[in-house]
C-alpha positions in Angstrom: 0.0 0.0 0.0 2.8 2.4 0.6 4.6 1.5 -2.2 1.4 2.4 -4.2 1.8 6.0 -2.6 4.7 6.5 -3.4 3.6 5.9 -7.0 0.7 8.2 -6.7 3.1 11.0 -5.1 6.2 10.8 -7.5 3.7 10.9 -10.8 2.1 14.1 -9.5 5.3 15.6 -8.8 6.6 14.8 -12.6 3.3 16.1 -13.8 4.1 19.3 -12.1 7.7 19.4 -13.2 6.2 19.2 -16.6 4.4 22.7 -16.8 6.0 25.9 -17.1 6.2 28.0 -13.9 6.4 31.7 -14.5 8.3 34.3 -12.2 6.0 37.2 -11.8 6.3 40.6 -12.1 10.4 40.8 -13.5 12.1 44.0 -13.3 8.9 46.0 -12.1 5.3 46.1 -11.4 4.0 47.2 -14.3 2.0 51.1 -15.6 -1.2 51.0 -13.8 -3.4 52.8 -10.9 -1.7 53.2 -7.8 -1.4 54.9 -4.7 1.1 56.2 -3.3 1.8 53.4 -0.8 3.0 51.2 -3.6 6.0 52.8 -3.5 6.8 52.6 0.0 5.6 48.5 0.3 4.7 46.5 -2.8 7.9 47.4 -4.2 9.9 46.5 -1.0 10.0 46.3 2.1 8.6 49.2 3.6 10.8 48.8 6.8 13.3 48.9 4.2 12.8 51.8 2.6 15.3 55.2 2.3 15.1 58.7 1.5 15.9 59.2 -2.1 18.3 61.8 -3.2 16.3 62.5 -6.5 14.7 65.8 -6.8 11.0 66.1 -7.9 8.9 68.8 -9.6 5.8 69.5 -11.8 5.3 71.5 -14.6 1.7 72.0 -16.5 0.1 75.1 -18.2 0.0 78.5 -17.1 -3.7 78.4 -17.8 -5.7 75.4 -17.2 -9.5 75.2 -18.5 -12.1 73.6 -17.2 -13.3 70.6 -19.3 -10.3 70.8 -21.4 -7.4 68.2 -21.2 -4.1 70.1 -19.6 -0.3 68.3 -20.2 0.9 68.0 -16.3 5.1 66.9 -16.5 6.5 65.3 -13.9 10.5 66.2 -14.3 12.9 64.0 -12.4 16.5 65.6 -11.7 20.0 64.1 -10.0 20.0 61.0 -12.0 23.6 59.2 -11.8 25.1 61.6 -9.2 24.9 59.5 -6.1 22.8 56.2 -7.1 23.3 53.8 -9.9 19.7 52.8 -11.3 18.1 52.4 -14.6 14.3 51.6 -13.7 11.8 54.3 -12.0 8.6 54.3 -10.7 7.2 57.7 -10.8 3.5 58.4 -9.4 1.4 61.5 -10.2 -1.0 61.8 -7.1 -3.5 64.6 -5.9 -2.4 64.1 -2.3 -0.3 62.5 0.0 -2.8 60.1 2.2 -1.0 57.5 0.8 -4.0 55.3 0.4 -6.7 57.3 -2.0 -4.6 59.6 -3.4 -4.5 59.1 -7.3 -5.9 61.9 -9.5 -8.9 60.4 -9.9 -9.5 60.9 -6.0 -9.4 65.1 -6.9 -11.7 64.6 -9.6 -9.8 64.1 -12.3 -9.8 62.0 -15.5 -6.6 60.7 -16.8 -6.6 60.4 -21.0 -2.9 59.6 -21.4 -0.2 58.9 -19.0 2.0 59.0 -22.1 2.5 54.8 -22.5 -0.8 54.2 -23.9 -2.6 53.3 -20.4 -4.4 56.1 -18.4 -3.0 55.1 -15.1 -1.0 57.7 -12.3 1.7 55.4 -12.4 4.9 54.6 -14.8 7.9 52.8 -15.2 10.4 54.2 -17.1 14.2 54.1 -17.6 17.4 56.2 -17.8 19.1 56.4 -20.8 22.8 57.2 -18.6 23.4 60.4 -20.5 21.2 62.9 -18.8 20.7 63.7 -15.3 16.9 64.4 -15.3 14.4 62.8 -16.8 10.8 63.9 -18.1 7.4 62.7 -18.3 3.9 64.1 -19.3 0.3 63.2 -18.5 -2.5 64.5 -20.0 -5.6 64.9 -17.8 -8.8 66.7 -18.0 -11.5 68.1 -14.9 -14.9 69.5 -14.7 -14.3 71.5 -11.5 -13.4 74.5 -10.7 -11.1 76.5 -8.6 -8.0 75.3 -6.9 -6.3 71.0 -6.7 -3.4 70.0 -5.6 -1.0 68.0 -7.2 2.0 65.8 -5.8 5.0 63.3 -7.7 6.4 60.5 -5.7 9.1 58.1 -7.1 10.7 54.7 -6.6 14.1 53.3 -7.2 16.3 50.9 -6.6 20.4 51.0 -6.5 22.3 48.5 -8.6 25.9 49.4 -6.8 27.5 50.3 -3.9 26.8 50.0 0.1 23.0 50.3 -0.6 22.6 47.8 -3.3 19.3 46.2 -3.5 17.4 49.3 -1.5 14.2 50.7 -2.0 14.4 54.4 -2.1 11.4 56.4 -2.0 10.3 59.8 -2.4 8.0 62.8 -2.7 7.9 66.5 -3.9 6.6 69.2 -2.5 2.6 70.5 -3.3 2.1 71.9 -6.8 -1.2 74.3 -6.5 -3.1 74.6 -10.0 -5.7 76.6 -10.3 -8.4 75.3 -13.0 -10.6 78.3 -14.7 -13.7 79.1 -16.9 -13.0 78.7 -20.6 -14.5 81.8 -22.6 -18.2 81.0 -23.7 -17.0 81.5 -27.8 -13.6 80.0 -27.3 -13.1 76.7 -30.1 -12.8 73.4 -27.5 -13.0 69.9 -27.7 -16.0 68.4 -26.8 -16.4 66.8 -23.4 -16.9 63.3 -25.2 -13.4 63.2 -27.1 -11.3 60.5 -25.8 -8.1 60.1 -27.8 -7.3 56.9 -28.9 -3.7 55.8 -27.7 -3.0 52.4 -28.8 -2.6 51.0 -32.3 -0.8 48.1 -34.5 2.5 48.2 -35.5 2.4 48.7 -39.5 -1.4 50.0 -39.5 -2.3 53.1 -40.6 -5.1 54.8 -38.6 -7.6 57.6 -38.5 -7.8 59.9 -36.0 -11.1 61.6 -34.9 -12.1 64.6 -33.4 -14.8 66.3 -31.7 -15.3 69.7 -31.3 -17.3 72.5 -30.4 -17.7 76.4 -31.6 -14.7 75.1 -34.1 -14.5 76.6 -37.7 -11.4 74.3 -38.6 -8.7 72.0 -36.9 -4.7 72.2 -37.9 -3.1 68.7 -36.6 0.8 68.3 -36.4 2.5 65.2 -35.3 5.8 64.1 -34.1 7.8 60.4 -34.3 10.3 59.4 -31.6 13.5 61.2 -32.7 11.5 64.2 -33.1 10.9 65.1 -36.5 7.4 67.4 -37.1 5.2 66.7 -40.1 1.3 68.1 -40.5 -1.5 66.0 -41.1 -4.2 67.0 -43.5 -7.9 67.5 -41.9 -11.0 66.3 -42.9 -14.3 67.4 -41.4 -16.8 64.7 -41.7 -19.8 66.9 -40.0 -20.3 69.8 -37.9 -17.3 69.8 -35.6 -16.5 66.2 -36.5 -12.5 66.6 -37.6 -10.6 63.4 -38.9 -6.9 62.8 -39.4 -4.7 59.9 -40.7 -1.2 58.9 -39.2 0.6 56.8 -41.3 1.3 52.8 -40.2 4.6 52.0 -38.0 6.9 49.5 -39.1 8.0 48.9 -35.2 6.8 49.4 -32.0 7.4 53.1 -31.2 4.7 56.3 -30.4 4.2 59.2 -31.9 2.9 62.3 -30.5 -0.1 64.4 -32.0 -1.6 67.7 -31.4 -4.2 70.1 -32.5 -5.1 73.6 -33.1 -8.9 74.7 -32.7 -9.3 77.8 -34.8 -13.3 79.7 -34.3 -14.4 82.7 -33.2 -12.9 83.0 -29.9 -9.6 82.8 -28.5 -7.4 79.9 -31.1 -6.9 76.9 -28.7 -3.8 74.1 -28.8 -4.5 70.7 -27.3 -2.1 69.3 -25.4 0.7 66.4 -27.2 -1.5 63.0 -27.0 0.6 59.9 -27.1 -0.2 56.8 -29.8 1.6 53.5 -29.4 2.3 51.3 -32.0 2.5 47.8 -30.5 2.3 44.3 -32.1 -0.6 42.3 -31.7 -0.6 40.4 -28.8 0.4 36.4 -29.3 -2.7 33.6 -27.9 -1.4 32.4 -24.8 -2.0 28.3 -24.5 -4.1 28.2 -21.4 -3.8 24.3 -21.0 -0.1 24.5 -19.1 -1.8 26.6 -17.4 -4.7 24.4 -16.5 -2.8 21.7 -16.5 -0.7 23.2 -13.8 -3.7 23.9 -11.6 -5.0 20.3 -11.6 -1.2 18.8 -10.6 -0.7 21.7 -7.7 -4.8 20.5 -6.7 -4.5 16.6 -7.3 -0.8 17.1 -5.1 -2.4 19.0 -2.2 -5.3 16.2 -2.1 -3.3 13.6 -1.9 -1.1 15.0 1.4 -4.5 15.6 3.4 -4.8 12.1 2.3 -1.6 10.8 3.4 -1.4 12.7 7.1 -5.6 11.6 8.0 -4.3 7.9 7.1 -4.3 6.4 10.6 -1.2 4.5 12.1 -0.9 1.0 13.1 1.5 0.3 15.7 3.0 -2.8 16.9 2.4 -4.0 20.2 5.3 -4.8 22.6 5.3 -8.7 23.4 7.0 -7.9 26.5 4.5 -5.9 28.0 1.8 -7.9 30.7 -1.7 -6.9 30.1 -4.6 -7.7 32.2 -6.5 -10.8 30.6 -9.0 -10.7 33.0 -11.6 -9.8 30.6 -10.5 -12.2 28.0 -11.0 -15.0 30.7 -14.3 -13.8 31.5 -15.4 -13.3 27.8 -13.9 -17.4 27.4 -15.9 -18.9 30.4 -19.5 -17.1 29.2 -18.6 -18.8 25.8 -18.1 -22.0 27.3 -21.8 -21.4 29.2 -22.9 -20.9 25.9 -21.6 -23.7 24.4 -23.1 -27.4 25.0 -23.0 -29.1 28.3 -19.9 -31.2 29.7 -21.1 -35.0 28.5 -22.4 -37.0 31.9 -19.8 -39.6 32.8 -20.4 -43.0 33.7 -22.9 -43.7 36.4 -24.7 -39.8 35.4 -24.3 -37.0 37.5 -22.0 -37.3 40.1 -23.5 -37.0 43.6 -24.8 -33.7 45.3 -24.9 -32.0 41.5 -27.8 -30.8 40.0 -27.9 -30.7 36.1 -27.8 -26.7 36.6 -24.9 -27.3 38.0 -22.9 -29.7 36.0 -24.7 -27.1 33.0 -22.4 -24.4 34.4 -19.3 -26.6 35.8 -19.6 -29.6 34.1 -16.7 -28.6 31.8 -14.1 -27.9 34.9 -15.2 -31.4 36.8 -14.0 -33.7 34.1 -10.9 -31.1 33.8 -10.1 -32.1 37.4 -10.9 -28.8 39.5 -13.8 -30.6 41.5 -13.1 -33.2 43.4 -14.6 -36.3 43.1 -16.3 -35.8 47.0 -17.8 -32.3 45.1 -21.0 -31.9 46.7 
């Protein structure tokens, strides 16, 4: 039976061995929605944690509308003066709770953080030849009057005494002030949302919505910075649409427009588009089949530690057979009466008697003068 276990136990264990274990999250966490208490825990320990020597500040427009998206730039400075690192994790937040924090917590809308997602957070990497490092957001809010705005960042050190560290840090409050836009002034309409990701070597057209908008100009920019113009089409009343020509990598390019009415002529901020290849169909059954051997292994220990025990007794160990003797002489009282001997009952017995002792007389533990 054992050696059936052990059968049962080693075939499991090769049927896990056979799947393909991933390591999760390498070199980073990831773009996405964070607070600020990422970077102080779920990027190390937080017990770990020191003061980073990186300098923090945000830039963003002079005048910021109301309903209108605004370019906010979070601009890194001090890179490669004191700590060796390549990957940072910068945070654009609206406070410093640490927990419920993100833009989105003030009431804003985030429609680019400038790698094709629309999270607060971002990962990105020093090149080694500069010492600061820049990167824009584009975000967009229907109220009014003063917000607050905050960068963190997160790093680790690749050298030196503080190799493997998590360093953490924050700026100081950045007040922006968000005002009226002029009743005639041209705008984009509160339903645009810019598209940000496409396919590497598709072309793609671009639309826009406007409002009190007579016509749209729309320049665009590649990675090593060249400026071309699109041409504009209106399709409708303050409907605008643009073509930017297909990628033959993965790369972004950066687009803008210039609202042209009545009132004061408007620029849009730069939005981001990100040419990436279509993503691969991942084989689930590894997966699957991973998840059944992890199950089928787990089963089968509960199994194996609820199995109960035998032990051997000890010969040399003296028991009390008292019970055994008892259970012995009620079976003999069950059984059929001792046969008479010769002559019939011996003399002073009763047949209840020789019923219940008969067995022991002939065995010699009455006498013969029993009465």
């Amino acid at each position: 039976m054992a050696y059936q276990r052990i059968k049962v136990m080693l075939a499991l264990v090769l049927l896990l061995a056979s799947t393909t274990l991933g390591a999760a999250e390498p070199g980073g966490n990831g773009d996405g929605l964070r607070d600020m208490q990422c970077g102080g825990a779920c990027h190390g320990d937080a017990s770990q944690n020191a003061s980073t020597s990186l300098s923090l500040s945000i830039q963003y427009a002079s005048q910021v509308w109301v309903g209108q998206p605004t370019e906010v730039t979070v601009v890194v400075s001090g890179l490669g003066e004191v700590h060796d690192h390549e990957l940072l994790g910068i945070f654009l937040l609206s406070s410093t709770n640490a927990n419920g924090d993100t833009p989105l917590s003030d009431g804003w809308e985030i429609l680019s953080d400038g790698h094709g997602g629309t999270g607060n957070y971002v990962e990105v990497t020093s090149n080694g030849e500069s010492n600061s490092i820049e990167h824009t957001w584009v975000l967009r809010t229907d109220d009014l009057g003063p917000k607050n705005m905050y960068a963190s960042i997160h790093h680790g050190d690749s050298a030196g005494s503080s190799q493997g560290q998590p360093f953490f840090g924050i700026s100081e409050g950045y007040e922006v002030n968000v005002a009226p836009l002029p009743e005639n002034a041209p705008r984009l309409s509160a339903t645009f949302e810019p598209a940000s990701i496409r396919e590497v070597g598709v072309s793609i057209q671009v639309p826009i919505q406007t409002e009190h908008t007579q016509s749209v100009n729309v320049e665009w920019r590649a990675e090593d910075g060249a400026m071309m113009e699109a041409t504009v089409n209106t399709t409708g009343e303050n409907e605008w649409l643009f073509t930017l020509p297909a990628s033959l990598k993965p790369s972004s390019v950066q687009w803008r427009a210039t609202l042209i009415g009545e009132g004061p002529e408007q620029t849009t901020p730069w939005f981001t588009m990100v040419a990436q290849t279509a993503p691969e169909e991942v084989d689930s059954g590894p997966i699957y089949l991973q998840g059944l051997a992890m199950a089928l292994l787990l089963f089968g220990a509960v199994v194996a530690l609820q199995k109960p025990q035998h032990r051997k007794e000890d010969p040399t160990k003296v028991y009390d057979n008292t019970a055994h003797i008892e259970s012995t002489h009620v079976a003999d009282q069950e059984g059929a009466p001792a046969p008479l001997p010769e002559g019939g009952l011996p003399p002073g017995w009763t047949e209840e008697q020789w019923a219940w002792y008969g067995h022991e007389y002939l065995a010699g533990t009455y006498g013969s003068d029993q009465q």
